[in-house]
C-alpha positions in Angstrom: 2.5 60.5 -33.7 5.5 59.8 -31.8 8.7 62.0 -32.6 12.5 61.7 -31.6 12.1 64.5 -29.3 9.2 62.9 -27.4 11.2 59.6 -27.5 14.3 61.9 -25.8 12.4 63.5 -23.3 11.5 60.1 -22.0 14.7 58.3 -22.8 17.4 60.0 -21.1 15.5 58.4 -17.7 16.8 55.1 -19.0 20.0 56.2 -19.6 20.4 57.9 -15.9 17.5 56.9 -13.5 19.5 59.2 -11.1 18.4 62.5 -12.7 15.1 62.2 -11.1 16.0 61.5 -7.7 18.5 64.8 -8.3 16.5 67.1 -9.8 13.7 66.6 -7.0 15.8 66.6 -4.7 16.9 70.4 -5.6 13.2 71.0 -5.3 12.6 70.1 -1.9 11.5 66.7 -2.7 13.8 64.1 -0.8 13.5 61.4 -3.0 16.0 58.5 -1.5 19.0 57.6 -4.2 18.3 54.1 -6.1 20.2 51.3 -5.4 19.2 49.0 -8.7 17.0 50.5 -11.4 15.3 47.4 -13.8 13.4 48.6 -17.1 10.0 47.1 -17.6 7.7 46.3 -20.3 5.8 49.9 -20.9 3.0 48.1 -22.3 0.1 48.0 -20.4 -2.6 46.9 -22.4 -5.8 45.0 -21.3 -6.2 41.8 -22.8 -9.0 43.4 -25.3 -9.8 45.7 -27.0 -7.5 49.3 -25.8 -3.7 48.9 -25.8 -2.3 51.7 -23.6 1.3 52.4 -22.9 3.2 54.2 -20.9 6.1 56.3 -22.3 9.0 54.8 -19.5 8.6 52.0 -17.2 11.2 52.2 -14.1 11.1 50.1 -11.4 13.4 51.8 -8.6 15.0 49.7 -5.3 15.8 51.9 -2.6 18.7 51.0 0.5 15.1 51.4 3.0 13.1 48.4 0.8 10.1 50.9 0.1 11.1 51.0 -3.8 8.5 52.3 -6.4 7.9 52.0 -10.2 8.5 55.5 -12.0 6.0 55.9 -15.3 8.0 58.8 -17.1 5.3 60.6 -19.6 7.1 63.0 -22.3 4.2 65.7 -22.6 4.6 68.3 -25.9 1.8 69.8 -25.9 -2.2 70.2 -23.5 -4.1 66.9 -24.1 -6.9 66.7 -21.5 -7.2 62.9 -22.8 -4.3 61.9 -20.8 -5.9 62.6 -17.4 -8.2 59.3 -18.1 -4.9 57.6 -19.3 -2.6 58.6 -16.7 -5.2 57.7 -13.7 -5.5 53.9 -15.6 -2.2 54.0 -16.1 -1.4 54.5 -12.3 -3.8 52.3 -11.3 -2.5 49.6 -13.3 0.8 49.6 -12.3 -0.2 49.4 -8.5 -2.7 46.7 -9.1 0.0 44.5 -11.6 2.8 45.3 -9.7 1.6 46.4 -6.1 4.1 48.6 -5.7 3.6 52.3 -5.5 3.7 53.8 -8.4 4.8 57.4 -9.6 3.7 59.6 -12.6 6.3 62.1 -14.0 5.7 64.3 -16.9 8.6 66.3 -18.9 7.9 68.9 -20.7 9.6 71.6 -23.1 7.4 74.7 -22.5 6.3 76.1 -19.2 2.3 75.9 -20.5 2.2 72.6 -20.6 4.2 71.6 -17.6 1.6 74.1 -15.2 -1.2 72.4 -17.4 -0.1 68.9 -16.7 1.3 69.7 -12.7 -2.1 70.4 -11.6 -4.0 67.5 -9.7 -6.4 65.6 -11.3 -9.5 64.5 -9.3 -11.5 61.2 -10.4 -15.0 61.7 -9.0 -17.5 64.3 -8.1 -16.5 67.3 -6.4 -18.0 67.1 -3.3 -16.0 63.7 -2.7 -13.5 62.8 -5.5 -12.6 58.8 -4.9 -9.3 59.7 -6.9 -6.7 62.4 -7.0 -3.7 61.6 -9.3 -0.8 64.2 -8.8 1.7 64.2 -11.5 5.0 65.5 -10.6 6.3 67.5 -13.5 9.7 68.9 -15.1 10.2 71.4 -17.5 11.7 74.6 -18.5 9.8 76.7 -14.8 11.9 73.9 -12.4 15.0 71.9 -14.5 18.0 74.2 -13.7 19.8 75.9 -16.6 23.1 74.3 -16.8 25.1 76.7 -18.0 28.5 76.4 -16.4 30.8 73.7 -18.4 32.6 72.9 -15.2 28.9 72.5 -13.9 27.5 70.3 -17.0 30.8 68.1 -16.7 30.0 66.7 -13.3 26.5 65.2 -14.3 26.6 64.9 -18.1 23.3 63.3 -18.2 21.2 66.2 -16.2 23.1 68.5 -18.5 21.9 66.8 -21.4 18.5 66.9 -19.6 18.6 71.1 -19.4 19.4 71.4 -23.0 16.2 69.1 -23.8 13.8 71.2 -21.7 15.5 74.9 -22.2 15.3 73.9 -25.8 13.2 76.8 -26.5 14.9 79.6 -24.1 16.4 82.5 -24.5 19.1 80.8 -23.0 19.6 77.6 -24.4 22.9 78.5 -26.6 25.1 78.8 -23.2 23.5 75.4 -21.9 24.4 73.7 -25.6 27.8 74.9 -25.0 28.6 73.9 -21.6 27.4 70.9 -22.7 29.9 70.5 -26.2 32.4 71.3 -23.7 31.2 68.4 -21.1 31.3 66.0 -23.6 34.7 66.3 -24.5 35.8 65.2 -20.6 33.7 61.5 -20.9 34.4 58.7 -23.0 33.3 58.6 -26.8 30.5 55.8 -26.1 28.9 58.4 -23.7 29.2 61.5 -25.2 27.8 60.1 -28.5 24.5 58.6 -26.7 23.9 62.1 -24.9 24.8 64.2 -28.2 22.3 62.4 -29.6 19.6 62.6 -27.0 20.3 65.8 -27.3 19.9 66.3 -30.9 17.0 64.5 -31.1 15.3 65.9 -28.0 15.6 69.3 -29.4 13.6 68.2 -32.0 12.8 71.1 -34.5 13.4 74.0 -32.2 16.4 76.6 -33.1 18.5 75.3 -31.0 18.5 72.3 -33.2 20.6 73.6 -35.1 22.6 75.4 -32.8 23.5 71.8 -31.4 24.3 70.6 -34.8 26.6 73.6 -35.6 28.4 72.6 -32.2 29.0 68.8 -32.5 29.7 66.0 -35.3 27.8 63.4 -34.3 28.5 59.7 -34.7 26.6 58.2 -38.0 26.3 55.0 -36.1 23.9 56.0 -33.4 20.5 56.8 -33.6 18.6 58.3 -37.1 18.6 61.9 -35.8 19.5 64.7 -38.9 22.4 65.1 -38.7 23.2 61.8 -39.5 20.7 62.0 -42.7 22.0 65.0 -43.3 25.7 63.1 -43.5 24.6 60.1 -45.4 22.4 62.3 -47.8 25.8 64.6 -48.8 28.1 61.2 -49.1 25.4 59.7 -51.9 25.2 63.5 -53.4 29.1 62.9 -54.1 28.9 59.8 -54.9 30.6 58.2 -51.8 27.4 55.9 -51.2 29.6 53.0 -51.7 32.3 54.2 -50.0 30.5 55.3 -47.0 28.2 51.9 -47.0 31.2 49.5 -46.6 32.6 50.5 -43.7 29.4 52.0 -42.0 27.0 48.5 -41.9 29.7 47.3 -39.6 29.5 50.1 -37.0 25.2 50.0 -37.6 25.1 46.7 -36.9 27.7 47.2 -33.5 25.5 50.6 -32.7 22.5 48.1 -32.6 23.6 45.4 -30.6 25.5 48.4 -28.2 21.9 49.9 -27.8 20.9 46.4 -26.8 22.8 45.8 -24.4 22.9 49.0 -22.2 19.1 48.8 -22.2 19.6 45.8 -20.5 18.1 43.4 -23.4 19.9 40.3 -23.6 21.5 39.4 -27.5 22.0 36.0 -28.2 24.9 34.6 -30.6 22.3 34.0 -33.1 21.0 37.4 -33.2 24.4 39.1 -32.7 25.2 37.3 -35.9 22.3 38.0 -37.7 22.9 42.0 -37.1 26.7 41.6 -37.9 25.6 39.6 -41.6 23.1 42.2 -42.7 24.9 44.4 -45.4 21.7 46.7 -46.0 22.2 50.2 -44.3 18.0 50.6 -44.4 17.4 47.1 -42.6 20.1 48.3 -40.0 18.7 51.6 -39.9 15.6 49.8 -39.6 16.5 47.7 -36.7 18.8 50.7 -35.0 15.3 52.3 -34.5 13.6 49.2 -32.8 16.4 48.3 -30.5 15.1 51.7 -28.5 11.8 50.0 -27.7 11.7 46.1 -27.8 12.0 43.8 -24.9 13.1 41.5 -26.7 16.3 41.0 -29.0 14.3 38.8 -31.3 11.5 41.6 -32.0 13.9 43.2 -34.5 13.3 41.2 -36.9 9.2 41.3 -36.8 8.3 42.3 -40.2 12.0 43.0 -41.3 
């Protein structure tokens, strides 16, 4: 079952493509800076019977013309099943889109990210017709960002160091560099990243370390600490309160999401998020405007 800190791990990618390119780079990996980054569809289901689908879709331009589509798996744990679905998947994508396609998995402990890093080899083993070769990040390669001076130039691969050090010794000074960063970007930003954050972290300690450190927007995202807020206003009665003024920023956090995934919202939507007055239909569609393609797909079973 898919979790907020799997959807985080993944995620951040859309939010700043760059990180790969920057992180690799640091590793000895020259990967060229993109020019243009377009999300795609991550479904990549046959016409019958298996649906498969990739975690992140990224098509990346370059400034040379040899772009390349970046599939971004968020691995938590060893499943040897996803050798089968990462070789279809990469075959897929080069077939569909004939453009070379690369495989990264992210990961939060250093087993899994030397499980999933090694090669996997489609075929016998005296000739194997196949070799997929995933590139991987995780706690053994994704710097600690640690220094607040440090986390403030890149928010976003600071945000990414908290998510994968979630479970290190360290992570309390890489939360804290990263508080601080957020206090030197805009509001808008730093409540998208506190959030990835929070919800990246899933239910490790730091978890609540992060929670401790930051007062999160209610209007973004269902992460826990904004159940946690909404849970102590109807405990005190300020449900109504609380509701009145809060469906109008849910319904803006939903169209916001929208639009900086790149999904276009027409007046007829916009104005069908702004009329709802239900906080669990908002919620609702708050959590669907991370994955659809399409505005419109909101309201699918609302």
């Amino acid at each position: 079952m898919v979790n907020s800190s799997h959807e985080a791990m993944h995620r951040i990618f859309q939010e700043d493509p760059g990180i790969f390119t920057r992180t690799f780079r640091a590793l000895g990996i020259p990967f060229p800076d993109p020019v243009a980054v377009s999300l795609l569809p991550t479904d990549l289901t046959e016409t019958k019977p298996l649906e498969r689908r990739v975690d992140t879709l990224l098509r990346v331009d370059t400034a040379d013309g040899d772009g390349y589509l970046l599939a971004v798996e968020a691995q938590v744990r060893k499943d040897p099943a996803k050798h089968s679905s990462w070789t279809y998947y990469l075959a897929h994508l080069n077939a569909k889109y004939g453009i070379g396609p690369v495989l990264l998995v992210v990961c939060q402990d250093e087993s899994t990210a030397r499980w999933a890093a090694r090669p996997i080899r489609i075929g016998p083993p005296q000739w194997p017709s196949l070799t997929v070769r995933p590139l991987v990040l995780g706690p053994h390669n994704v710097p600690a960002v640690t220094d607040p001076s440090a986390a403030a130039r890149d928010v976003p691969l600071a945000a990414f160091s908290a998510i994968t050090h979630g479970k290190d010794p360290n992570a309390p000074a890489i939360l804290k560099a990263l508080a601080a960063a957020l206090k030197t970007v805009d509001e808008e930003t730093a409540v998208i990243f506190g959030e990835l954050t929070e919800l990246g972290l899933g239910k490790t300690p730091a978890a609540q370390i992060w929670r401790d450190l930051m007062a999160v927007d209610l209007s973004f995202f269902r992460s826990e600490t904004s159940q946690r807020l909404r849970a102590e206003g109807r405990a005190e009665g300020k449900t109504e309160g609380l509701a009145e003024g809060k469906t109008e920023g849910l319904a803006e956090a939903v169209v916001r999401v929208l639009e900086r995934r790149g999904v276009f919202v027409g007046r007829d939507v916009s104005d069908r998020i702004h009329r709802c007055t239900d906080t669990c239909v908002l919620d609702e569609w708050l959590a669907r405007a991370l994955s659809v393609t399409v505005a419109e797909d909101l309201f699918t079973d609302a």
